[in-house]
N, C-alpha and C positions, 0 to 999 in steps of 0.2 A: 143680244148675241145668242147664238139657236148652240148648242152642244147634244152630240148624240155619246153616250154611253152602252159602250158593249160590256157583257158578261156571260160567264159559263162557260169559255173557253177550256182546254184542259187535253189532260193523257187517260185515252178511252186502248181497249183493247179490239180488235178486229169482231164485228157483228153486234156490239154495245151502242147505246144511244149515248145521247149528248143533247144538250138544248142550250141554245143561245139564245139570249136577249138582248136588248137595244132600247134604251129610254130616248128620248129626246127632250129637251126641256130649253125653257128660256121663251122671248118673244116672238110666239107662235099664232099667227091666225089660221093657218091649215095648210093640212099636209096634204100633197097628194101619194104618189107613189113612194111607198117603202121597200125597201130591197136589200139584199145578202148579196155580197160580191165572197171573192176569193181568190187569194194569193200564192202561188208559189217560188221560188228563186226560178228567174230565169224565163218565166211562163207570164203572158197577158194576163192582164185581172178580166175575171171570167164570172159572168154572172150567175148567181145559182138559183135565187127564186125572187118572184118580186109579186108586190101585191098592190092595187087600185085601191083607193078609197072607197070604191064604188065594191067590192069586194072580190075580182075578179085575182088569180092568180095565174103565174108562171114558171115554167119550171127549164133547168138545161136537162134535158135529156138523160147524164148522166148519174141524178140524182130524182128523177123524177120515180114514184113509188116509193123513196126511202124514206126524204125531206118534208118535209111540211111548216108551209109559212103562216103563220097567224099574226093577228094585230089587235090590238086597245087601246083604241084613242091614240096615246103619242108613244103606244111602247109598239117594238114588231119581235116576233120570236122568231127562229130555226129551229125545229124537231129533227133530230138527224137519226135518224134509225138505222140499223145492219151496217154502221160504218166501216168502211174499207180503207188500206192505205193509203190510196190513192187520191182519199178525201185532205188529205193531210197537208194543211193551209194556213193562212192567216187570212180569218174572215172579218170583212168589212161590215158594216153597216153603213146604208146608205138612207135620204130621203130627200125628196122633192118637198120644199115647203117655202111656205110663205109668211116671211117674216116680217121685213120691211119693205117700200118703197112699191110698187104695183106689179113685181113679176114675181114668178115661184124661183127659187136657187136650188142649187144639191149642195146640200153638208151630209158628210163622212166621219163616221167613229175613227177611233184611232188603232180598231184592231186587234181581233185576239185570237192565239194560235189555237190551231185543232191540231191534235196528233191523232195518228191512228197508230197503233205497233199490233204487229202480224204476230 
């Protein structure tokens, strides 16, 4: 059984950083893509960075310059810099990996708030 653990969630003030983390652990032969979702009431889950195994990365637009996604082996980070209210979420961790049986699956962390206060 594959579990992803988030951490570093929290109450930052407008223009502070913040860093999230993401372990995954359990029976793992590889992962491909690792990625940061994001939640608000009311709002689609909205992707914010995602990263290749291969190293290549993604950004949405509205955080691209601020964010920055990294990876280690089975853990993926979000660097969130200059955050703004509007950042203000329940972010995901996601990953493409392959666990059992011949095809990659996506499992998901269970979630942890970003606040922003202006």
């Amino acid at each position: 059984q594959v579990q992803l653990v988030e951490s570093g969630g929290g109450l930052v003030q407008a223009g502070g950083p913040l860093r999230l983390s993401c372990a995954a652990s359990g029976k793992i032969f590889s992962i491909n893509t690792m990625a940061w979702y994001r939640q608000t009431p009311g709002k689609q889950l909205e992707l914010v960075a995602s990263t290749l195994s291969g190293g290549g990365t993604n950004y949405a637009d509205s955080v691209r310059g601020r964010f920055t996604i990294s990876r280690d082996n089975v853990k993926v980070y979000l660097q969130m810099n200059s955050l703004k209210p509007e950042d203000t979420a329940v972010y995901y961790c996601n990953a493409n990996i392959w666990s059992s049986g011949l095809r990659y699956a996506d499992y998901w962390g269970q979630g942890t708030q970003v606040t922003v206060s202006s």
